[in-house]
Structures are given as structure tokens and as C-alpha cells.
C-alpha positions as CSV (number, residue, x, y, z in Angstrom):
1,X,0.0,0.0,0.0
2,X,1.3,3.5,-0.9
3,X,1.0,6.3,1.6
4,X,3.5,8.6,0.2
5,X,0.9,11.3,0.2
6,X,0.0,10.4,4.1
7,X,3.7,10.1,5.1
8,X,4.1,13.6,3.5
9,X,1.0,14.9,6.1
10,X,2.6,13.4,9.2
11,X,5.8,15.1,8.5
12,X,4.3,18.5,7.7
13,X,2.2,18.0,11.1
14,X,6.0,17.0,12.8
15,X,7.1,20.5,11.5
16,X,4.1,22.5,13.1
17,X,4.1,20.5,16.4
18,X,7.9,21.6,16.5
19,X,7.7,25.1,15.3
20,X,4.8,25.7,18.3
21,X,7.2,24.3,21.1
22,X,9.9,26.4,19.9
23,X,7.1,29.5,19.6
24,X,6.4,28.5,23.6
25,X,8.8,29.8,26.7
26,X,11.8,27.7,27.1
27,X,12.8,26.9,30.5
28,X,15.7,28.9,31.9
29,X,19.0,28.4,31.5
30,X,20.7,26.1,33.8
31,X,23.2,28.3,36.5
32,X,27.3,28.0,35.2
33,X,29.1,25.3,37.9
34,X,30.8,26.9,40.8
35,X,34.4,27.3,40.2
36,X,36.4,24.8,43.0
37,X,38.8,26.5,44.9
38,X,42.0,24.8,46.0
39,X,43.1,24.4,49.8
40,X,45.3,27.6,49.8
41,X,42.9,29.6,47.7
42,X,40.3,28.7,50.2
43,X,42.4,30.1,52.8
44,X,43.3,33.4,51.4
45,X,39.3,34.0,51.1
46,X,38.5,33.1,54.6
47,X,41.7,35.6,55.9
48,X,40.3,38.1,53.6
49,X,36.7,38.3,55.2
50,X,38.5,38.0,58.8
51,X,40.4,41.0,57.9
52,X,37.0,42.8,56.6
53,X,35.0,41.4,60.1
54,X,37.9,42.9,62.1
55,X,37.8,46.2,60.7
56,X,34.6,47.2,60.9
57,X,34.5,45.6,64.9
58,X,37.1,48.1,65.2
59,X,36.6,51.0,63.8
60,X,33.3,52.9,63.5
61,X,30.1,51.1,63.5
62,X,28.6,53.7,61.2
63,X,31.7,53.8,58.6
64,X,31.4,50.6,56.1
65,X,34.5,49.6,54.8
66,X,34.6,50.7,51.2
67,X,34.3,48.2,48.5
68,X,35.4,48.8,45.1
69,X,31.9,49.3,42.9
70,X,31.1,46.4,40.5
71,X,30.9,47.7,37.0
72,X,27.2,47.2,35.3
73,X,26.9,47.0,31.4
74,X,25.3,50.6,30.8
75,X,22.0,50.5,28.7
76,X,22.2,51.8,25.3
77,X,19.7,54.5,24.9
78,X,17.7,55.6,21.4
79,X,16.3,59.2,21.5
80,X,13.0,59.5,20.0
81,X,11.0,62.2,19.1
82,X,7.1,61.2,19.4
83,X,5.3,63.2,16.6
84,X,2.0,63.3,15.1
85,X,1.3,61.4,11.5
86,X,-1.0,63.8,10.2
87,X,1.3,67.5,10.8
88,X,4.0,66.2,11.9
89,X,4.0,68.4,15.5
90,X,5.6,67.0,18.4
91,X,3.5,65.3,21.1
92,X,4.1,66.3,24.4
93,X,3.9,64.0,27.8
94,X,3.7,60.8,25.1
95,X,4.6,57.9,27.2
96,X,6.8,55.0,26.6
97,X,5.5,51.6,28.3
98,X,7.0,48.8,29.2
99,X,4.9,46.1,28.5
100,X,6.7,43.3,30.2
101,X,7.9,45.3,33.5
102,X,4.4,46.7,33.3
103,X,6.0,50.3,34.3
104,X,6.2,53.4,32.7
105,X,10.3,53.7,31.2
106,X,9.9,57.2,29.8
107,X,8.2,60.6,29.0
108,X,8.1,63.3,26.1
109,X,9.0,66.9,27.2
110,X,7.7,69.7,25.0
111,X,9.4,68.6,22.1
112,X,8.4,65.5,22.1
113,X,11.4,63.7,22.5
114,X,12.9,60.8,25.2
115,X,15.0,58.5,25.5
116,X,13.9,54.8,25.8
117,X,15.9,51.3,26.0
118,X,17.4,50.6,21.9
119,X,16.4,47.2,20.6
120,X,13.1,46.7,22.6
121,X,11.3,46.3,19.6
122,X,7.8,44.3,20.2
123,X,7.9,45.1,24.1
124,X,7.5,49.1,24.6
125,X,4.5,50.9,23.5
126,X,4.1,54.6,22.4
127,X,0.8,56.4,23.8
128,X,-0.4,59.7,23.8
129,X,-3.5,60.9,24.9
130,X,-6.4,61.1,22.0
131,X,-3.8,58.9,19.9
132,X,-3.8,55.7,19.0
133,X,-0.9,53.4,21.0
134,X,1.8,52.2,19.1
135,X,4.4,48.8,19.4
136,X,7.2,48.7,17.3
137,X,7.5,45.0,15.9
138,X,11.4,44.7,15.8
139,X,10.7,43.6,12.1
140,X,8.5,47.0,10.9
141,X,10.6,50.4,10.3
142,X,10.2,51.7,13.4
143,X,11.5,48.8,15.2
144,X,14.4,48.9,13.1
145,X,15.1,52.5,13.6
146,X,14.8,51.6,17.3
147,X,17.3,48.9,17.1
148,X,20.4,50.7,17.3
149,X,22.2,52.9,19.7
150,X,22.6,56.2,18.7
151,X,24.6,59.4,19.7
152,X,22.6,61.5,22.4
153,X,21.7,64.2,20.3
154,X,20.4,61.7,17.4
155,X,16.5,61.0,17.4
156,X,14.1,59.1,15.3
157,X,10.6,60.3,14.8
158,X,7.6,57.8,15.9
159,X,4.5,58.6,14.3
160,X,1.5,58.1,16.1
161,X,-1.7,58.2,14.5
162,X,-4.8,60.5,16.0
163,X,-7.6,58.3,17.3
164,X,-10.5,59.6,15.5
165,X,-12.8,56.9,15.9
166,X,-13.6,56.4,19.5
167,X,-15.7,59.1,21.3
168,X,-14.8,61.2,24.4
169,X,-16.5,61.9,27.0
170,X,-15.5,63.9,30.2
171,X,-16.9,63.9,34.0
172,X,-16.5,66.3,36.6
173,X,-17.1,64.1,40.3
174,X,-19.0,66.6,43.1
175,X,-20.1,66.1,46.6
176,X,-24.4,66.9,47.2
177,X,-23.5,70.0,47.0
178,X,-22.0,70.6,43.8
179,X,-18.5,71.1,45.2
180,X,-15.8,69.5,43.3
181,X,-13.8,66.5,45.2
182,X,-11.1,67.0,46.5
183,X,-10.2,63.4,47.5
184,X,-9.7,60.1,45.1
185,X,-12.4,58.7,43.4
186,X,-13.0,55.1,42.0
187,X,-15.2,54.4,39.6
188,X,-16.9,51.6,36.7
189,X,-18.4,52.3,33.8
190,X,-21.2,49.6,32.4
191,X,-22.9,49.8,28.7
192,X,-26.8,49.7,29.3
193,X,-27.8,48.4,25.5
194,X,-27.6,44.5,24.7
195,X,-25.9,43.3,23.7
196,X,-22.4,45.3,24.3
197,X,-20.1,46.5,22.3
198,X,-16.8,44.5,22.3
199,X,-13.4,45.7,22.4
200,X,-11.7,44.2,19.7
201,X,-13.9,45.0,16.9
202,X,-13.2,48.2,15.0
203,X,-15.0,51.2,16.0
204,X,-17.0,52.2,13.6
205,X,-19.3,54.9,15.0
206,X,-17.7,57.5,13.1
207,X,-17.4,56.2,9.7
208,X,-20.2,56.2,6.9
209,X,-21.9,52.9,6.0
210,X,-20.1,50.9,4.2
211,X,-17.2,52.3,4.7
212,X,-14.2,49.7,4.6
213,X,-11.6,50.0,6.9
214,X,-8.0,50.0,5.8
215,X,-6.0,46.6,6.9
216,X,-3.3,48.5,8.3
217,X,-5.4,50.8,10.5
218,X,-7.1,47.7,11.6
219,X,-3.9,46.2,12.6
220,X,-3.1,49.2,14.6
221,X,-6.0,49.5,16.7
222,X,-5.8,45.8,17.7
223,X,-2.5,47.2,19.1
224,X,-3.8,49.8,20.3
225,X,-6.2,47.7,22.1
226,X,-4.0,45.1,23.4
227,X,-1.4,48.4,24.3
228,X,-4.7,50.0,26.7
229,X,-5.4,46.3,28.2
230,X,-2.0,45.7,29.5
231,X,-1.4,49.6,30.7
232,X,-4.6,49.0,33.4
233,X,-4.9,52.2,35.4
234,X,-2.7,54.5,32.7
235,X,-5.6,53.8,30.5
236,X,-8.8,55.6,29.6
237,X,-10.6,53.6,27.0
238,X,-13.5,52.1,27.4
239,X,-13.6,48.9,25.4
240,X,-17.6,48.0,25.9
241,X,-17.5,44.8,27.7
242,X,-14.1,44.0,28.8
243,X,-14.0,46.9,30.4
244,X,-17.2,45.6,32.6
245,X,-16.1,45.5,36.3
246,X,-12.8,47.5,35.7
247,X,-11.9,50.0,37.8
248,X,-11.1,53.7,36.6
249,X,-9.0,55.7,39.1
250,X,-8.5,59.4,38.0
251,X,-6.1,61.8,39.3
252,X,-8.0,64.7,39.7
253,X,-12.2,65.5,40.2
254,X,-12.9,65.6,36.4
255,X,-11.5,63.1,34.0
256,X,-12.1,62.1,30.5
257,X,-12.7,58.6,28.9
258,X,-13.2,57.7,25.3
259,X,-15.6,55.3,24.1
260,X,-15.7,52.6,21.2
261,X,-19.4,53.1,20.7
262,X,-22.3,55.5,21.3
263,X,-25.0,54.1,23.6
264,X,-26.1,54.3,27.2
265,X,-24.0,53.3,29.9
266,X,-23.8,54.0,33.9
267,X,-21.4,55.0,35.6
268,X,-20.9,54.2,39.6
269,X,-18.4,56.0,41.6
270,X,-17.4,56.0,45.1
271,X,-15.0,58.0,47.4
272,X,-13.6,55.6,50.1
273,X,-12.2,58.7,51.9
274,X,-15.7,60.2,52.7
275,X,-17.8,57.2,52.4
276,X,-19.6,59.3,49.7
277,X,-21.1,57.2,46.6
278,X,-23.5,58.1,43.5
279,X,-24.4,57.3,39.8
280,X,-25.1,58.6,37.2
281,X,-26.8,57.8,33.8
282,X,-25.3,58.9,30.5
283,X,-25.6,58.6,26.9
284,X,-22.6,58.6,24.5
285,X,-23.2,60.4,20.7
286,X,-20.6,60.9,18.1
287,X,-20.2,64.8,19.2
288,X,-17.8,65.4,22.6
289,X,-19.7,64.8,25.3
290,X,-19.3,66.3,28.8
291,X,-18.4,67.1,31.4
292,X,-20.9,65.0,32.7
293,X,-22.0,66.1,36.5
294,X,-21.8,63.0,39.1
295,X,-22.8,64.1,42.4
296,X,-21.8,61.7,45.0
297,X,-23.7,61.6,48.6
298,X,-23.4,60.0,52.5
299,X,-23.7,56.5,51.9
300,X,-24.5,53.6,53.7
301,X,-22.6,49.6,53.8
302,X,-24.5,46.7,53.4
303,X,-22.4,44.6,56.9
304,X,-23.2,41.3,58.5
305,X,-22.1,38.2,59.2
306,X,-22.0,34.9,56.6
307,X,-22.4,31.4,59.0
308,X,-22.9,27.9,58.0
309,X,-26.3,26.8,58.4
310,X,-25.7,23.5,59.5
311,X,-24.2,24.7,63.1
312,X,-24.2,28.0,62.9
313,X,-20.2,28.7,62.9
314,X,-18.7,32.1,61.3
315,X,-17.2,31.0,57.5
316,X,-13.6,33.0,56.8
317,X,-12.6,33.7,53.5
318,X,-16.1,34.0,51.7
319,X,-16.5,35.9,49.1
320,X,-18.7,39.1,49.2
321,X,-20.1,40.7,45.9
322,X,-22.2,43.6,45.4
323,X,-24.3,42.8,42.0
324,X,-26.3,44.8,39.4
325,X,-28.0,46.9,39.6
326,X,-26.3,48.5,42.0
327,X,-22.6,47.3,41.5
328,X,-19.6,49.3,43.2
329,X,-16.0,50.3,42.2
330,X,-15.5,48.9,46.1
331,X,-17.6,46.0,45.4
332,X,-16.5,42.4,46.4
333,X,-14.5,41.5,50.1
334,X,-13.7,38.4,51.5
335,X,-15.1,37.7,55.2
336,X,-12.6,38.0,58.0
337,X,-11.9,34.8,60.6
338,X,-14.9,35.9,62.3
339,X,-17.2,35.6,59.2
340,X,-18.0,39.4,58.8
341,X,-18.0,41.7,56.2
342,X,-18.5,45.2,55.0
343,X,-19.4,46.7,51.3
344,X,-20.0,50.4,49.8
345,X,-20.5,53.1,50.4
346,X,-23.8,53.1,48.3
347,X,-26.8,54.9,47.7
348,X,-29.5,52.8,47.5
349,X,-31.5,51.5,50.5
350,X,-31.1,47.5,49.1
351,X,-28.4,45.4,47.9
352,X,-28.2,42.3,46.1
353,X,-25.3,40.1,47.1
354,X,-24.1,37.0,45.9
355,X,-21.6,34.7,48.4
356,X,-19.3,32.3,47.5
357,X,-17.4,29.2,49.7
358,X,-15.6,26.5,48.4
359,X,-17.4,24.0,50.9
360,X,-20.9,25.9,50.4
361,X,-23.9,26.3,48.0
362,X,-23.8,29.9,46.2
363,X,-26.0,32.4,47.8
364,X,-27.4,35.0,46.3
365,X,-29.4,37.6,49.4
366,X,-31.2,40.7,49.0
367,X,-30.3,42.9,52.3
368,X,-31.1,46.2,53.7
369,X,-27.6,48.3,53.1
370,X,-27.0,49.8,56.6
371,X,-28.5,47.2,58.8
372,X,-26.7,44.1,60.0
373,X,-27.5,41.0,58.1
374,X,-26.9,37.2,58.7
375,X,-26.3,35.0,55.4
376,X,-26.7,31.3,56.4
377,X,-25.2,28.9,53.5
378,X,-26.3,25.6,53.3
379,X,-22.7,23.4,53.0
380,X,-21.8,21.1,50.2
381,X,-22.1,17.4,49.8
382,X,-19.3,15.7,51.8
383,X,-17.8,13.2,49.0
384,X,-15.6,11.0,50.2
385,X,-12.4,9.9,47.1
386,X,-10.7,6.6,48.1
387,X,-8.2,5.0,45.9
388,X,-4.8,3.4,45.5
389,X,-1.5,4.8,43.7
390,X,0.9,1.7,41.9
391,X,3.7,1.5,39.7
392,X,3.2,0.3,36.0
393,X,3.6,-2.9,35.1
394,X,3.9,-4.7,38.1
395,X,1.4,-2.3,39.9
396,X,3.3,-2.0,43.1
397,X,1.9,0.1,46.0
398,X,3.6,3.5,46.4
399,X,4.1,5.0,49.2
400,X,4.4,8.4,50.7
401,X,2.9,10.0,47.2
402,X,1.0,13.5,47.3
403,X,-2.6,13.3,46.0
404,X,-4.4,16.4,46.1
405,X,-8.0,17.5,45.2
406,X,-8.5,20.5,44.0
407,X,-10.9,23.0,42.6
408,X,-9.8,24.7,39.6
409,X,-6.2,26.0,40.8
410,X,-6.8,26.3,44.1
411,X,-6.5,23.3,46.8
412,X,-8.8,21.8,48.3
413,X,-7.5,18.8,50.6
414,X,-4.6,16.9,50.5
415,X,-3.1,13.8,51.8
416,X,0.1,11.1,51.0
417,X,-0.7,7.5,50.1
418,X,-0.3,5.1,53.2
419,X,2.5,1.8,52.7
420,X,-0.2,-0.1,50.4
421,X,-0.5,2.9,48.5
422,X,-3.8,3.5,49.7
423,X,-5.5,7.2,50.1
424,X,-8.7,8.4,51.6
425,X,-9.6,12.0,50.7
426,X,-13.3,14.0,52.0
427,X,-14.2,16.9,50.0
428,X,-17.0,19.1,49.4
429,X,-15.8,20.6,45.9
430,X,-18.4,20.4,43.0
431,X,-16.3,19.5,40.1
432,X,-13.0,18.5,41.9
433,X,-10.0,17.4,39.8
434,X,-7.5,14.7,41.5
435,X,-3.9,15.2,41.2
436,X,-1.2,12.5,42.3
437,X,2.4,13.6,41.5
438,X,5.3,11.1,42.4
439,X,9.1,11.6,42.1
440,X,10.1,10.0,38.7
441,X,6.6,9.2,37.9
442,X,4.4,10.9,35.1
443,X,2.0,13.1,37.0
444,X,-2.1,11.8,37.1
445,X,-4.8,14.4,36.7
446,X,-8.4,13.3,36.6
447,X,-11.7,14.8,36.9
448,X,-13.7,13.1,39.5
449,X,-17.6,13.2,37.7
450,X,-19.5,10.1,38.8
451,X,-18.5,8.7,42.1
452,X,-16.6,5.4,42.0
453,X,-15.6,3.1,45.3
454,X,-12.1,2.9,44.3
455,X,-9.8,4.9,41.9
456,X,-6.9,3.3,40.8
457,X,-3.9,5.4,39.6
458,X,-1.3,3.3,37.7
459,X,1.7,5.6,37.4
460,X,4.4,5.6,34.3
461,X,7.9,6.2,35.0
462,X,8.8,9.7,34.0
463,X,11.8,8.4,31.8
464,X,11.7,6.7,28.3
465,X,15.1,4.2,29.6
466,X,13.4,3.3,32.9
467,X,10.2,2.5,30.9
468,X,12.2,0.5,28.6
469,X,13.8,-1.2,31.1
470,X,10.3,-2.1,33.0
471,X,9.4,-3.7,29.7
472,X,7.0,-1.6,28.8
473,X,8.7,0.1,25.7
474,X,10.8,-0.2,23.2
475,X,13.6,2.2,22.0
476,X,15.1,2.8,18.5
477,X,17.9,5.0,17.8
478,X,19.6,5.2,14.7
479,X,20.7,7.7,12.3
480,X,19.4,9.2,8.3
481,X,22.2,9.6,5.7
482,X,22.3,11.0,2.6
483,X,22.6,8.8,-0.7
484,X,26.4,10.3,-0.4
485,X,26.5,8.9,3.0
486,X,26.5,12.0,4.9
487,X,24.2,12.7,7.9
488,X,20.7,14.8,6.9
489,X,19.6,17.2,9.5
490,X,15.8,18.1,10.1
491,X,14.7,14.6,8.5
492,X,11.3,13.4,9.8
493,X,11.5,9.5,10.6
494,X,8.2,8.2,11.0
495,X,7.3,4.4,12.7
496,X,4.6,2.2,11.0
497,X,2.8,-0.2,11.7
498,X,0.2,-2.2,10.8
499,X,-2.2,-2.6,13.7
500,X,-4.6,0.3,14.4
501,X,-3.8,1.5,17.5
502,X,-6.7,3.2,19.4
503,X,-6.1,5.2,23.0
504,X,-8.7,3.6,25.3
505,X,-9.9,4.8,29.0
506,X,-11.5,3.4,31.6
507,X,-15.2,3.7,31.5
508,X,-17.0,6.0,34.2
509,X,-13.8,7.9,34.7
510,X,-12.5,11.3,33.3
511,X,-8.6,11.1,33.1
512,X,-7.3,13.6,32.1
513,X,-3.0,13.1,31.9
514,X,-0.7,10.1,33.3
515,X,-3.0,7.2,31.6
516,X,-1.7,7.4,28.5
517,X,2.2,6.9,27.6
518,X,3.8,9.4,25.9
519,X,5.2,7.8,22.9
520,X,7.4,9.0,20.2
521,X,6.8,7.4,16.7
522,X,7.5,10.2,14.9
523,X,11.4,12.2,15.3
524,X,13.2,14.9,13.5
525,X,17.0,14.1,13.0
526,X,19.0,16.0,15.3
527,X,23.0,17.6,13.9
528,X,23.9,14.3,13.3
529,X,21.5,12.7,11.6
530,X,20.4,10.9,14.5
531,X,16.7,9.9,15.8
532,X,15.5,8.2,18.8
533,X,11.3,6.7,18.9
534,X,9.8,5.0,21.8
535,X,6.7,2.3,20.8
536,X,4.9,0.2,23.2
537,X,4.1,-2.9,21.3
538,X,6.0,-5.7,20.0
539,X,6.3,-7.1,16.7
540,X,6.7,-5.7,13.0
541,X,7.3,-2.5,12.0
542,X,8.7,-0.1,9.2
543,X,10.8,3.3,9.5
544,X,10.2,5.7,7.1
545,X,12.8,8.5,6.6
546,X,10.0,11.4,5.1
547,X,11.1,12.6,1.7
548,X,7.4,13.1,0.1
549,X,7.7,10.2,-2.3
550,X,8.6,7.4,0.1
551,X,5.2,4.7,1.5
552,X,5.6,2.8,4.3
553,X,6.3,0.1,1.9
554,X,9.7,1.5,1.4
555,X,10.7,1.6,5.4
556,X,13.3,-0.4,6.8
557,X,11.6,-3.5,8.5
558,X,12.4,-3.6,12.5
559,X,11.3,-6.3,14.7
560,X,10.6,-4.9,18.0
561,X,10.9,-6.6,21.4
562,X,9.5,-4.6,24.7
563,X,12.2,-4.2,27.0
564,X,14.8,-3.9,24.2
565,X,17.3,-1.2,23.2
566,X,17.7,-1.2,19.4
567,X,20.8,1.3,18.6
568,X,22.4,1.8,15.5
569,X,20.0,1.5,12.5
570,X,20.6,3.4,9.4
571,X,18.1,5.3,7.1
572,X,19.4,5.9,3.7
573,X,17.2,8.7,1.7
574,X,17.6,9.6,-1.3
575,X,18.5,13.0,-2.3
């Protein structure tokens, strides 16, 4: 049977798998071996530090012996001038962001120029107020021109392109009075029509039907986007319903945010300093809007206490949410050891609240906001997981193994397997997942759906010899050489066989990693030409070095025995 066609597939699929890992984060370097120090060098260090201990006993405690500074690589420095596309004027206070420090590296004076990190293409971001946000890609022309060091008096220009499509709005924050704040105010912003606008779709408010919008000014406010997401409280976009439950935090009693579409929204502020609060309606057109008055009064807090109401007992560590219609900037709080809790300020005389505990039912209570209220939540089912960890293939007890339930990321109980291996866990999750990691084992993960009187967790070794040696693999290595017998590098080598081989679980149970071994019958040759596969069954096979003509026909026939090392088999392709 020819496969040529299918042989060409599974290498193509090879190259993808490989070219995602290598997109992925690669683990860190390991740290460069300690230099050894011989007898008498050791000695010279230790009468060194006595002579630096002795000094400063002796002399003045406040005087530090002075040490000779250690000399730090300076960082090469661009200048560039922040302008604007359309007239070319420089843009004052532009910032430069650091994306992956998450701080702010730079700002423009009145010309428009800094001075920012060279070669940081792809990681700091250009934004202006009213502008759309810029990051260099260290393969476009700005990245380039960013690239390189220059002389201090050298700049590049960085165009940044006005944003004309979303739509501004300004608010001016009061007390009852009319008085403008003098104190901090938080506040969220929440689009009233359904359904929302969303962030990541161009704005199009401003532009006449059927108007098509250029690819590259597409491109840049998905930037720009992704620029105002990372920058958090520096920004002041509103991007319809990802920005649901953010929190704005201007610096001053009137502020201005811009919009991605016109509609109605409300806006809910608070001042924590005066325990004031208020809201405030608003509609958003395509002219500037603003400023917008929000007057904000006394409030109240909506207190109590949550309890279980099995026995009554305080619960720590609920959560307690303030939901619509009435939600706050200062909105969710987690009950103390002694099951209390306080949210607001607000105005209103009622509060919806919804309470969450690991080991309890949701609760969702209306309560009157400043009078003390008692939640009572009804606890969870106690489910009790029993099971047994063993080693593959002899399935051998181990002991002393972690087994965990959790719920989501966070832990829920945890315990060690006993000498037989044996566990017995109680938890009240509602979709637990069970995790069992052992040293030099594979790690289990399994979702625990239907309950089952016994879950048996039969552990791979970690490593492909130890599983060979076990006998539950088999291990070729070889190497792929040209017809002119030289090695080829980046060769896929695919294993065939004839039997179907079909994963298969265990019915009732939803595992999730560690049943399954993780097998390698397909390789790419390495500098050498070399390739090492791992297969789990014995008998006939055929290796295949991928050229896009070659079937599995044309492999090299290999005989495989579990528990055996086959070394030294040679692919010829032809070239």
C-alpha cells in the first residue's frame, strides 16, 4: 500500500508540532558550575573576610568599609521624538510603556522627545492621549530604527496616528453640594444596551456605512487595544464589555474617557475617603460629550455576618459581591476569621449580594444596606475519594505519594498514600480534579464526575530508559544519511505499523493526563543525523525517513521486542 501522500501529512504535522514548542517559553538556562577553589585559595578567602569582620568591629560602626563598585553593562539608549502622522507636531507627555515590567520607562517633554531602551522592539509601546498606541514590531521600520544605539543628540521620529474613531466623554465628580472632590475617586463604567459593544472590533461609530476600513489601520488599533489592556490604570478607553467591572481611578475631580461606541451606559463611583457614593446615567453620541456632573452623597454599607447553616459557625474567607443593579468600584470583600464583612459606600436602600465558599452552595441575598445581616449557607455534599497509587507494570503500592483534590487551581485537601498505596480524601468541591504527583513518575490528573468506590492510579515512569527497562517500551535510535553517506539534519523519521492502535480509557472515569504513555513514533534528525522513537508494542514494524515520495512500503523493516534497546539503524534517503 502507498501512503506517500499520508507520510508527507505526518511530517508536515511534525514541523508544526515543533515550530509551536519552539514559539512556547523555554525553560531557563541552567546556572554556570561553581568554580572549586584549591586548599590555599580557600584560605586566602577566609583571611580576607577575617580582615574585613575585624575592621569594621574596630573601627566605626557607622563607617562601612569601602568596596570597590562592581561595574554594570550601561543600557544603550535611542532618543526619539514622538510626533504626530497627520502635521508632523511633536506630542508632548507621550509615554513609553514597558509592557513586560508593566511600568512606565519614559516621558516626552515639550518637544516631544525621550529616550527609551534601543532594541526593545515588540515590548515598549508609544501612547499619547487622544492617539492611538503604538508597538514597534522589531521587524517593521520603526522597530528597526529603534534597534540601534545612537549618539545623544540623534533622534528618530515615531508617528503616532490620531484616534478619531472612539468618542470622548468627560466627568466632573462633586459632593451633594455641587462642590468638586477634593479626595480620590474610584469608579466603573457599564454599557446599558444588549448586547455590548466588544473591544476588539473596530470602532465604527464615526465612519459612513459601508465604509471599509484600511488593513493596516485595523492592525493598529488591535494594538492599540491590546497596548490599553495591559497599561490597566494608565488607560482611559473604554472597550464595551471588557471593560465591565474595571476600575477607573482618575487623578483629579474631572476626568475624560473615550468610548468605542455610542449608547447608554452608567457610571458608579465612590470616594472611600468620605464614604460618599452616587451614579449617574449617561448617553454617549458621536459629538464630545461632557463634562458630565456625578454628584456623589453619605452613603451607607450593606455589613453582616456569613455562617454555616448546618451549626451556625462564622465562615472565613467568603466571598462578598455587590451585584447589578447596584454594583460598586469597592464591590466584592472576602469575610474575616470571624465571618463578617462590609461593602459600599452606596446609595440605594437595598443590595443584592451573591456569596461564595468552596465547601458551600452559592447564595445569592437581598439585604437592607446599613442594617446588619446574617447570610446562612447551606454546606456542600461531603464526597468522600478513596483509591490506590501503583507503579506500572507490576502495579506496586507506592508510598508516601501526594494526592491532592482541587478545585480549579486552588487546593482543596490533600493527603500522602499510606504503605499499600492506599489514600482516603473527603471533600466538598463540586467539580474536583485529583492530582497524584510522584518523584520519577508521570504526574495523574483526573476529573472526578461520577462517584466510583475505588480509583486506581497506575503511574508511568517519568523516563523513556526506565520505561524500557520495565518492559513496557521499546527504544530505537539510529541515524538518516544521505545517498552520499553523509548525515541529513531536520529529516522526519516516522514508525509504521500495521495494527490500528486506538487510545482507550476506563469507563466511568474522566482522566485527564498520566494514563496514556507518551510515545514518540514520529522524530526529526537531530545535527547528526540521529533519531531516537519509543513504541509500546512488540512485533513488525517499518521506518520511514519522510522525503514526500517514500510509503511505508519503502521503510526499513524492525522487529521490536519490549524491553529492548535497538541502537544503530541506518536510514538511507535519497537525495
Amino acid at each position: 500500500m502507498r501512503v506517500g501522500a499520508i507520510s508527507f501529512a505526518a511530517a508536515a504535522l511534525v514541523l508544526v508540532a515543533l515550530g509551536v514548542w519552539f514559539a512556547q517559553p523555554q525553560p531557563n538556562p541552567p546556572l554556570p558550575a561553581q568554580p572549586e577553589l584549591s586548599p590555599l585559595e580557600q584560605r586566602a578567602l577566609a583571611e580576607r573576610m577575617a580582615t574585613r569582620v575585624n575592621e569594621r568591629e574596630q573601627g566605626d560602626p557607622h563607617v562601612r568599609t569601602s568596596v570597590t563598585p562592581t561595574e554594570t553593562a550601561a543600557v544603550a539608549l535611542r532618543g526619539v521624538r514622538v510626533v504626530d502622522a497627520g502635521d508632523g507636531r511633536p506630542i508632548a507627555g507621550a509615554r513609553a510603556f514597558d509592557l513586560q515590567a508593566r511600568t512606565e520607562c519614559a516621558v516626552a517633554g515639550a518637544d516631544g522627545v525621550m529616550r527609551v531602551p534601543a532594541g526593545v522592539g515588540g515590548r515598549v509601546a508609544f501612547a499619547a492621549d487622544g492617539y492611538l498606541a503604538k508597538l514597534p514590531d522589531p521587524s517593521d521600520e520603526d522597530g528597526v530604527a529603534l534597534a540601534e544605539p545612537a549618539p545623544a543628540d540623534q533622534v528618530v521620529d515615531l508617528e503616532l496616528r490620531r484616534d478619531t474613531f472612539t468618542l470622548p466623554c468627560s466627568f466632573r465628580f462633586a459632593d451633594d453640594k455641587g462642590t468638586p472632590l477634593a479626595e480620590a475617586v474610584r469608579f466603573t463604567i457599564r454599557c446599558r444596551d444588549e448586547p455590548p459593544p466588544m473591544g476588539m472590533s473596530f470602532p465604527t461609530g464615526r465612519l459612513a456605512p459601508g465604509t471599509k476600513v484600511e488593513r493596516e489601520v485595523a492592525e493598529a488599533w488591535q494594538r492599540h487595544v491590546v497596548v490599553q489592556q495591559i497599561m490597566n490604570g494608565g488607560s482611559s478607553l473604554h472597550m464595551g464589555m471588557q471593560s465591565h467591572g474595571s476600575v477607573f481611578a482618575p487623578t483629579s475631580s474631572e476626568t475624560s474617557v473615550r468610548f468605542i461606541a455610542a449608547g447608554t451606559y452608567l457610571l458608579e463611583a465612590v470616594a472611600l475617603g468620605s464614604a460618599s457614593a452616587g451614579s449617574r446615567e449617561f448617553h454617549v453620541a458621536l459629538g464630545d460629550e461632557g463634562p458630565i456632573e456625578v454628584r456623589l452623597r453619605p452613603g451607607r454599607f450593606a455589613h453582616g455576618v456569613v455562617v454555616d447553616a448546618r451549626d451556625g459557625q462564622p465562615i472565613a474567607g467568603a466571598q462578598v459581591r455587590l451585584t447589578q443593579p447596584i454594583a460598586s468600584p469597592s464591590g466584592m470583600v472576602e469575610t474575616s476569621t470571624d465571618g463578617t464583612f462590609r461593602l459600599g459606600p452606596v446609595t440605594a436602600a437595598e443590595a443584592l449580594l451573591n456569596v461564595h465558599s468552596r465547601r458551600h452552595l452559592d447564595l445569592e441575598a437581598t439585604v437592607a444596606v446599613g442594617e446588619a445581616s446574617q447570610l446562612r449557607m447551606t454546606p456542600r455534599e461531603t464526597r468522600t475519594v478513596r483509591g490506590v497509587v501503583r507503579q506500572r507494570p507490576a502495579l506496586q503500592p507506592i508510598a508516601g505519594v501526594e494526592v491532592v483534590i482541587r478545585s480549579g487551581h486552588e487546593v482543596d485537601v490533600t493527603t500522602k498514600t499510606a504503605a499499600d498505596g492506599t489514600f482516603s480524601l473527603q471533600t466538598m468541591a463540586e467539580t474536583p480534579e485529583m492530582v497524584v504527583r510522584a518523584p520519577g513518575y508521570l504526574p495523574w490528573l483526573e476529573r472526578i464526575d461520577e462517584p466510583q468506590d475505588n480509583y486506581a492510579c497506575d503511574l508511568y515512569l517519568a523516563d523513556a530508559e526506565a520505561r524500557m527497562r520495565a518492559g513496557l517500551t521499546t527504544l530505537i535510535e539510529g541515524r538518516v544519511l544521505g545517498s552520499d553517506g553523509k548525515a541529513l539534519v531536520g529529516v522526519p523519521v516516522q514508525l509504521f505499523t500495521d495494527e490500528v492502535i486506538v487510545p482507550e480509557g476506563i469507563a466511568g472515569r474522566g482522566i485527564l493526563e498520566g494514563h496514556i504513555l507518551p510515545l514518540r513514533p514520529m522524530a526529526i534528525t537531530g545535527a547528526n543525523g540521529e533519531f531516537s522513537l519509543e513504541w509500546h508494542r512488540p512485533g513488525p514494524v517499518r521506518l520511514v525517513a519522510i522525503d514526500g515520495i517514500a510509503s511505508s512500503d519503502d521503510g526499513t523493516p524492525v522487529s521490536l521486542v519490549l524491553g529492548q534497546h535497538l541502537r544503530d539503524i541506518v536510514l538511507r534517503r535519497q537525495q
